[in-house]
N, C-alpha and C positions, 0 to 999 in steps of 0.2 A: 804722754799722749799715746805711747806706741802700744798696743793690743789691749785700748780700752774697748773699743767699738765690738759687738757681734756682730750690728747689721748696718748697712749702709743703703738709706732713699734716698734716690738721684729723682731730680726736676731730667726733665728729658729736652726740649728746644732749648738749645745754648751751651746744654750738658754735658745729655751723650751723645745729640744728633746735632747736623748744622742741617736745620730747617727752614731757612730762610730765604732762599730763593722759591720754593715753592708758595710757602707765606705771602712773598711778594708779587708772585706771578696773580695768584691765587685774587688778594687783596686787590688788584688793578684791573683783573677780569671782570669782576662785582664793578669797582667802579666805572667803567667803561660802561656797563650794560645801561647806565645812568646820564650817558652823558657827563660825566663828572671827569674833573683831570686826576690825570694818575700819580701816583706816590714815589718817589726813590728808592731807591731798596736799604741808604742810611736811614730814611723817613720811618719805612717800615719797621725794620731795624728799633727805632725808638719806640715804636708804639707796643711793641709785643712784652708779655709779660705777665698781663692780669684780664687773659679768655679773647677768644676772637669777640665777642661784642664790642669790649672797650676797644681791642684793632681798630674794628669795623668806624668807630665812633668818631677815636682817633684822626682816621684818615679819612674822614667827610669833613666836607669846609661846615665853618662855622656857623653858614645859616641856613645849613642842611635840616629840611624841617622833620624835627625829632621823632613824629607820627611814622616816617616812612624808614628809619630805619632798618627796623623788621626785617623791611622788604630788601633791602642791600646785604642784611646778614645774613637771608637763607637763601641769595644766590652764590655767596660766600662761602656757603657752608657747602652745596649741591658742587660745586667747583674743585673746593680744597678734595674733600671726601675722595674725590674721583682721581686728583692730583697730587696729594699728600707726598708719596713717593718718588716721584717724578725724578726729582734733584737731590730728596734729601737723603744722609746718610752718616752713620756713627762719624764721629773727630777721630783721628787717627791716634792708635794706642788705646781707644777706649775698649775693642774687644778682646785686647791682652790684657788690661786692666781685669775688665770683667771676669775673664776666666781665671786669672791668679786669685783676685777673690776668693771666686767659690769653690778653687781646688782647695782653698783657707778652712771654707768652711761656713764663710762666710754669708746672712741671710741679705738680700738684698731685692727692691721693690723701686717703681717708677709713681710718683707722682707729680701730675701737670694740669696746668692748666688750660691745655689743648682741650678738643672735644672726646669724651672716654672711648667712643669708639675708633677714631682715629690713634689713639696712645694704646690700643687691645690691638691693633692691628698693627701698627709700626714694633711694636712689644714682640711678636708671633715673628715677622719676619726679620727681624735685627737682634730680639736678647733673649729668645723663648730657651736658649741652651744654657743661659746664667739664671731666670728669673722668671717665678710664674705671677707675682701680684703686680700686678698695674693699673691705677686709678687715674681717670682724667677727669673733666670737669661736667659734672651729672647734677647738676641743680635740683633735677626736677627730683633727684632720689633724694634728697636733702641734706646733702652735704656741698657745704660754698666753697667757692672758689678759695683758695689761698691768694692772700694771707692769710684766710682764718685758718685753724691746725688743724680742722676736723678732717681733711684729706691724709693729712701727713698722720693722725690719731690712726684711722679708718687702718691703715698700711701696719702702722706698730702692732693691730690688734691681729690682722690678719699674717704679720711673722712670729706674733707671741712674744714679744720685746716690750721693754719700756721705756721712758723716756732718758736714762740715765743710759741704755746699752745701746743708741742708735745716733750713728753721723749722718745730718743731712745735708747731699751735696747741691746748690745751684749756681748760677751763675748773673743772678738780680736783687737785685734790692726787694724785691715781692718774697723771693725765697728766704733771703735772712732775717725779716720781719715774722714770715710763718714759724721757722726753726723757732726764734723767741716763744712765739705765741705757745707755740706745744712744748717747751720746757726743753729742746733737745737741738745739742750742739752743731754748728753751719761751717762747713768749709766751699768760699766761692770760689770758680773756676776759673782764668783770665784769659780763656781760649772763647767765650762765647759771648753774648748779645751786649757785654756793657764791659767796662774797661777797669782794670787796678785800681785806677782815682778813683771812680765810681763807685765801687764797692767799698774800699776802704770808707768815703766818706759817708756812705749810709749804713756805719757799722761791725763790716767782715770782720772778723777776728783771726781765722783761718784762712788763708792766701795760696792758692795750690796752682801751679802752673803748667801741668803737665799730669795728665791721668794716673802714670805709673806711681806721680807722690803721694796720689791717696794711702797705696799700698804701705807706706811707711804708718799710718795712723791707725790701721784695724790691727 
């Protein structure tokens, strides 16, 4: 395994950053403005993964009428945008990680399924000195969300890699599906959004417990 990789894309919430408190804050803000009861932060916690819509979705009760979501999503959205930063910030070791990396050599890219301008902007202020490509979730340019691999394709094309010379790191089950999907090897994290058992049983292959073990695999 040791110095197959050139490049390594990291998923960014659960990854490199712990973004969940502000997710949380964020997510309870929107529903309060509703009337609506608010969520745990283990709740939250479960529903994150696959784009704030599904959050959004997630964490409306069940006879929450479908028509009016919209309207909870882009208070959510006006919220997070402003609050994004708030709380969150790299997992400890992640920016020694990063920088042995790329004194390596090594090509390295974010992509998430957060909103792209929120992942262009967390990206500038926390990895702009490891990493200039970062893709978040842009529907409307036509690239879906992961799992599908056209996110994680879009990042290969934009370091000039192929599927055979790129590790991609996350820390869900959404991640090691996409990694399949695009043809290119997944190591899960067990510092973030979902737990060893979890991963293991939806698949991991690669089990990395602490940032610096990446560096054994590029």
């Amino acid at each position: 395994m040791a110095n197959r990789y050139k490049a390594v894309i990291f998923d960014l919430d659960g990854t490199l950053m712990d973004t969940l408190d502000d997710l949380h804050l964020s997510t309870n803000y929107a529903l309060r403005q509703f009337g609506l009861p608010e969520r745990s932060l283990d709740e939250v916690c479960s529903f994150v993964g696959n784009g704030v819509r599904k959050l959004i979705e997630r964490a409306l009760p069940p006879d929450f009428p479908s028509h009016s979501v919209d309207e909870v999503l882009a208070v959510f959205r006006l919220h997070y945008a402003e609050h994004c930063r708030d709380h969150s910030a790299p997992y400890d070791g992640i920016g020694q990680m990063l920088a042995a990396m790329s004194q390596r050599g090594v090509k390295m890219a974010i992509v998430s399924n957060k909103p792209d301008k929120e992942v262009k902007r967390l990206k500038e202020e926390f990895f702009s000195s490891y990493l200039t490509v970062a893709l978040g979730e842009n529907e409307k340019a036509g690239i879906p969300k992961k799992p599908s691999p056209e996110m994680l394709c879009e990042a290969m094309r934009q370091l000039a890699c192929d599927a055979s010379e790129v590790l991609y790191v996350g820390d869900s089950d959404v991640d090691i599906q996409t990694a399949t999907n695009a043809g290119v090897d997944c190591a899960s994290v067990t510092w973030g959004f979902r737990s060893e058992a979890f991963l293991l049983e939806h698949g991991a292959h690669i089990i990395v417990h602490q940032p610096d073990e990446l560096l054994a695999l590029v």
